[in-house]
KOLFI-399221 format. One record per residue (C-alpha): residue in three letters; x, y, z; residue number from 0. Coordinates in steps of 0.1 Angstrom, whole numbers. Example, Ala and Ser with C-alpha at 12.3 -4.5 7.8 and 13.67 -1.06 7.14 Angstrom:
// residues 2
@code ALA&xx 123&yy -45&zz 78&pos 0
@code SER&xx 137&yy -11&zz 71&pos 1
// end
This chain:
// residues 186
@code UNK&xx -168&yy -223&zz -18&pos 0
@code UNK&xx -155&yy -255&zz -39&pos 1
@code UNK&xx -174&yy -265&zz -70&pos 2
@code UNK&xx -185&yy -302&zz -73&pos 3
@code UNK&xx -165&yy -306&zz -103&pos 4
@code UNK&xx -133&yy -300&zz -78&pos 5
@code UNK&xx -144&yy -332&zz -54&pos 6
@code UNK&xx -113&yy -357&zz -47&pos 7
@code UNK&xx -115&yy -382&zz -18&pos 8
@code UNK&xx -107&yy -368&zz 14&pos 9
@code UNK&xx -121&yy -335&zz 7&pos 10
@code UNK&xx -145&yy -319&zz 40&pos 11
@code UNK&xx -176&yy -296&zz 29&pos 12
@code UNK&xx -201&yy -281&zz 50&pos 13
@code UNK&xx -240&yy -294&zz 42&pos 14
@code UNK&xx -272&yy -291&zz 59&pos 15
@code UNK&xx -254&yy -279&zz 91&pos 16
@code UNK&xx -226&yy -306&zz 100&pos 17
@code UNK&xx -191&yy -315&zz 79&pos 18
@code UNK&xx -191&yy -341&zz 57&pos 19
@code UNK&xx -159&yy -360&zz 40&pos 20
@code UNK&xx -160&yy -370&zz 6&pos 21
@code UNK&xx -150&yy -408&zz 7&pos 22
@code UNK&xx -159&yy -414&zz -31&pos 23
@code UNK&xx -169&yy -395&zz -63&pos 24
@code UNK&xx -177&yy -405&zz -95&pos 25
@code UNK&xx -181&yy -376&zz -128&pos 26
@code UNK&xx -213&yy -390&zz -148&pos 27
@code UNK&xx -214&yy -372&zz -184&pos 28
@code UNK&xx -250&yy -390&zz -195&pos 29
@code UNK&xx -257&yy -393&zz -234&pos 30
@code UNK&xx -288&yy -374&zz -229&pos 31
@code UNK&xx -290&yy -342&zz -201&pos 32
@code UNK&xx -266&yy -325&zz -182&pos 33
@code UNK&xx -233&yy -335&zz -158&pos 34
@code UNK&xx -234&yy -349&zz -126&pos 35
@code UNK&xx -214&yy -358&zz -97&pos 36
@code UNK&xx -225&yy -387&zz -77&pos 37
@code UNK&xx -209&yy -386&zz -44&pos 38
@code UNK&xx -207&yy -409&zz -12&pos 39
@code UNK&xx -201&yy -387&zz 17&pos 40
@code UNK&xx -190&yy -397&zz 58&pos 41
@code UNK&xx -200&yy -371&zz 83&pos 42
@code UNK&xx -168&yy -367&zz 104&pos 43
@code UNK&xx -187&yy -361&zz 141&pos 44
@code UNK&xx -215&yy -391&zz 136&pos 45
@code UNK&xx -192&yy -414&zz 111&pos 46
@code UNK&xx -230&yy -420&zz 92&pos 47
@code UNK&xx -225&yy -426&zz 53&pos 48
@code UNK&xx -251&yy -410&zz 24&pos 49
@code UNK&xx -253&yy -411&zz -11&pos 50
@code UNK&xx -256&yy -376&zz -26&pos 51
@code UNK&xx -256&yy -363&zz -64&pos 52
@code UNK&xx -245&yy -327&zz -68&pos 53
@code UNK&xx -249&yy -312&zz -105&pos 54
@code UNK&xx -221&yy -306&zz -123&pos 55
@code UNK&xx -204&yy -275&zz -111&pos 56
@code UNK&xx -226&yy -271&zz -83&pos 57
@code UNK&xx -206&yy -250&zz -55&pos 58
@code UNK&xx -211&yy -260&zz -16&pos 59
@code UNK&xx -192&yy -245&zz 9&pos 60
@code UNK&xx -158&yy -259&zz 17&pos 61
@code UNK&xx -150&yy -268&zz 60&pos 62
@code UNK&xx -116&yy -259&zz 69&pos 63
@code UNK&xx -99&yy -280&zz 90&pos 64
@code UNK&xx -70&yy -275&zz 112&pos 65
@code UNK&xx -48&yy -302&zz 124&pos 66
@code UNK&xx -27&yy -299&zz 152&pos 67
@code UNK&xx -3&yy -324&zz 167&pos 68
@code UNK&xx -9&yy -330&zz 200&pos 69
@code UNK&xx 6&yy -347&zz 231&pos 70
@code UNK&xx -17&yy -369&zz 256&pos 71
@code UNK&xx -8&yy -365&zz 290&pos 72
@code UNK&xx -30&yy -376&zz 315&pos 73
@code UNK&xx -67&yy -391&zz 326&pos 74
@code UNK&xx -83&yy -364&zz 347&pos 75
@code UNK&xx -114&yy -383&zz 359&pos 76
@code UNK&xx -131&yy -398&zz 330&pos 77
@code UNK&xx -111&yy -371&zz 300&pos 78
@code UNK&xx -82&yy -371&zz 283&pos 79
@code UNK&xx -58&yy -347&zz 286&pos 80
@code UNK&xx -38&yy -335&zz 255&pos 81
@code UNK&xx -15&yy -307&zz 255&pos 82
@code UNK&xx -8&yy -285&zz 223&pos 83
@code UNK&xx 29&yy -288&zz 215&pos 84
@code UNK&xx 32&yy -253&zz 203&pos 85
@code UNK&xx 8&yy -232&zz 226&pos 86
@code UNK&xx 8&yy -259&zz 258&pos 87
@code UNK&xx -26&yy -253&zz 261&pos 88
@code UNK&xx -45&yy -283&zz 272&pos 89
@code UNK&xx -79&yy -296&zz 254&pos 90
@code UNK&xx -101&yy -326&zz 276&pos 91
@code UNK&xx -121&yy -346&zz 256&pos 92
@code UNK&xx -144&yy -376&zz 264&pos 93
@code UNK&xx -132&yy -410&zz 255&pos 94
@code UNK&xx -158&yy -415&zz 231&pos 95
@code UNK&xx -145&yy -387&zz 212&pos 96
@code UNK&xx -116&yy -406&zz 207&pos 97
@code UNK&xx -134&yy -435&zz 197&pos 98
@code UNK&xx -125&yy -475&zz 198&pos 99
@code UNK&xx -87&yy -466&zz 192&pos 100
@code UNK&xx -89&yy -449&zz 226&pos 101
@code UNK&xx -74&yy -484&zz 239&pos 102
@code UNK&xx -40&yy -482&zz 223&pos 103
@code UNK&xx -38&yy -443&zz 237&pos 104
@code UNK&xx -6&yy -438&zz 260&pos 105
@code UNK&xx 4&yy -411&zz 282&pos 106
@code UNK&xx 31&yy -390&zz 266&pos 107
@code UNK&xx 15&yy -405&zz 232&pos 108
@code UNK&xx 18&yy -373&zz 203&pos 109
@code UNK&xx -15&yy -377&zz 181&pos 110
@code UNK&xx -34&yy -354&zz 154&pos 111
@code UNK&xx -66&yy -337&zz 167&pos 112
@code UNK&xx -87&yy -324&zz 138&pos 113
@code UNK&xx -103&yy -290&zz 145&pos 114
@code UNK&xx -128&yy -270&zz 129&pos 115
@code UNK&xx -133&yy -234&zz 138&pos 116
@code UNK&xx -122&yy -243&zz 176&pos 117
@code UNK&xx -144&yy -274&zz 174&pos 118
@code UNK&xx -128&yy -308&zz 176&pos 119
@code UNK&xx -139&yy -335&zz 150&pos 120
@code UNK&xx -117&yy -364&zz 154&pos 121
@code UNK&xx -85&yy -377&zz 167&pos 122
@code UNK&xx -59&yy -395&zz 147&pos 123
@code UNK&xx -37&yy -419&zz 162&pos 124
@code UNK&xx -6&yy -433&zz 147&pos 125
@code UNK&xx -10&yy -455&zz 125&pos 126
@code UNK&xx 13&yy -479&zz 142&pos 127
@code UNK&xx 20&yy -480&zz 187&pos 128
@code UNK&xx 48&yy -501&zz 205&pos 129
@code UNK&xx 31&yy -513&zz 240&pos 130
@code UNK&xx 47&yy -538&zz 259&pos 131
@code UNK&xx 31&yy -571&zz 265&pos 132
@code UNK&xx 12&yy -575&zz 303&pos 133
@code UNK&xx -9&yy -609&zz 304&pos 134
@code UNK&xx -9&yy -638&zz 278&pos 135
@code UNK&xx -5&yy -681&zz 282&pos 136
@code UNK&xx 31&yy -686&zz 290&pos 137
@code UNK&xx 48&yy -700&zz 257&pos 138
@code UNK&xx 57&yy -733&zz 249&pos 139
@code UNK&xx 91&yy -749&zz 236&pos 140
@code UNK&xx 81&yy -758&zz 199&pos 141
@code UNK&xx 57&yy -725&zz 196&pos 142
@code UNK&xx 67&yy -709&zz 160&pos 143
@code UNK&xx 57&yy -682&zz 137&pos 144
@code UNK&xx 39&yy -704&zz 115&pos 145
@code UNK&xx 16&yy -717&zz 140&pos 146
@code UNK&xx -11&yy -701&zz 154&pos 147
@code UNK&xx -23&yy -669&zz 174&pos 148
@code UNK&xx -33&yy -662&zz 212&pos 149
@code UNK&xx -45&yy -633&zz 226&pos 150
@code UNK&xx -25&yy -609&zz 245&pos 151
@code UNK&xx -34&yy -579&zz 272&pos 152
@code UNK&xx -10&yy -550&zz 267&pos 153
@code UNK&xx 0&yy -523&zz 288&pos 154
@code UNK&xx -32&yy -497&zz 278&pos 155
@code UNK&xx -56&yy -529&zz 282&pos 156
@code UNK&xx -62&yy -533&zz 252&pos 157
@code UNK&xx -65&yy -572&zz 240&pos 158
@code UNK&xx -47&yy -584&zz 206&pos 159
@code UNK&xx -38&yy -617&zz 193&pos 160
@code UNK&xx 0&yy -627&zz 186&pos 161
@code UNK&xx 20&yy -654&zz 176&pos 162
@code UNK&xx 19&yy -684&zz 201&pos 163
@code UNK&xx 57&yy -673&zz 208&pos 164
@code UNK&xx 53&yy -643&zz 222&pos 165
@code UNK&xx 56&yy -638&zz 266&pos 166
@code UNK&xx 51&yy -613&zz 290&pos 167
@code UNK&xx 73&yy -583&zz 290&pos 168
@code UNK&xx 81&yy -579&zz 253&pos 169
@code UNK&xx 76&yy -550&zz 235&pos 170
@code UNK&xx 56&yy -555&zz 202&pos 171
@code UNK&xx 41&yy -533&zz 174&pos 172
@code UNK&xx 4&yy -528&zz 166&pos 173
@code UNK&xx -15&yy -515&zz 141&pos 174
@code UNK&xx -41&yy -493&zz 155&pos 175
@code UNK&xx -65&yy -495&zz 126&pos 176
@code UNK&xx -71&yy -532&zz 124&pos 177
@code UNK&xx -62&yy -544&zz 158&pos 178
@code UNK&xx -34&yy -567&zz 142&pos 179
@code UNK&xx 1&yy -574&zz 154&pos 180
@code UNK&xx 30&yy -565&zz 132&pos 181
@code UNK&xx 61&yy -577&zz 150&pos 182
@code UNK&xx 86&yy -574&zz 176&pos 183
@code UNK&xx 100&yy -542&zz 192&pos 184
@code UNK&xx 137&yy -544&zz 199&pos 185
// end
């Protein structure tokens, strides 16, 4: 059990039957009545956000997660295949439990699978990938890093834009949270 007084972003608590993530708290000490917490909370399986006000030392019961690193190393059929690096035992999951970042996901790719009690709730990828560059407009003489962007396929398919200089073949750096392209790979 955690009391709401103990709240701090990032914190996971179990409520009404599913796990909820504490993305922001506020202690409210009114002129007139008792404490409260006022609490925005992000239910890791459905990602929906509420708005919740616990009274001040209210206890809830705390989820415990485990977080495993874990190595992705094949597509059996429609799953993803990841392999525990200590155990070798291998978990499939559906693509949309990976969600949208499933597109930078590369065999032989180490990620962090959330679990509570033997149930998987998310998948973290790195927060940064290096794929190398598959289709984009050929580049032009002239074409610097000042100028503008064009969109590039990469070797998972997904689609990013880059600097007008970039070609087929090079390796480049991506951040997998915002889609956005951080530089070259040497």
């Amino acid at each position: 059990m955690i009391s709401s007084n103990d709240f701090r972003t990032g914190v996971t608590i179990q409520l009404d039957g599913s796990i909820w993530r504490v993305v922001e708290f506020l202690h409210v000490k009114p002129g007139k009545g008792s404490a409260f917490v006022r609490t925005k909370l992000k239910n890791v399986q459905s990602g929906n956000v509420v708005e919740r006000t616990f009274r001040a030392g209210e206890t809830v019961p705390q989820a415990i997660l485990e977080k495993r690193n874990m190595q992705h190393t094949y597509r059996d059929g429609s799953d993803l295949v990841f392999m525990d690096m200590e155990s070798y035992e291998e978990t499939r999951l559906s693509p949309d439990k990976v969600g949208d970042r499933v597109k930078y996901l590369n065999e032989g790719m180490t990620v962090s699978i959330i679990f509570c009690e033997e149930q998987v709730l998310e998948v973290e990828l790195p927060n940064s990938v290096v794929l190398e560059v598959t289709e984009t407009d050929p580049g032009v003489k002239g074409d610097t890093a000042t100028g503008g962007t064009k969109p590039a396929i990469v070797e998972t398919g997904a689609q990013v834009m880059v600097p007008l200089f970039i070609s087929i073949g090079e390796k480049i750096k991506i951040d997998t949270r915002d889609d956005s392209y951080l530089g070259r790979e040497k």
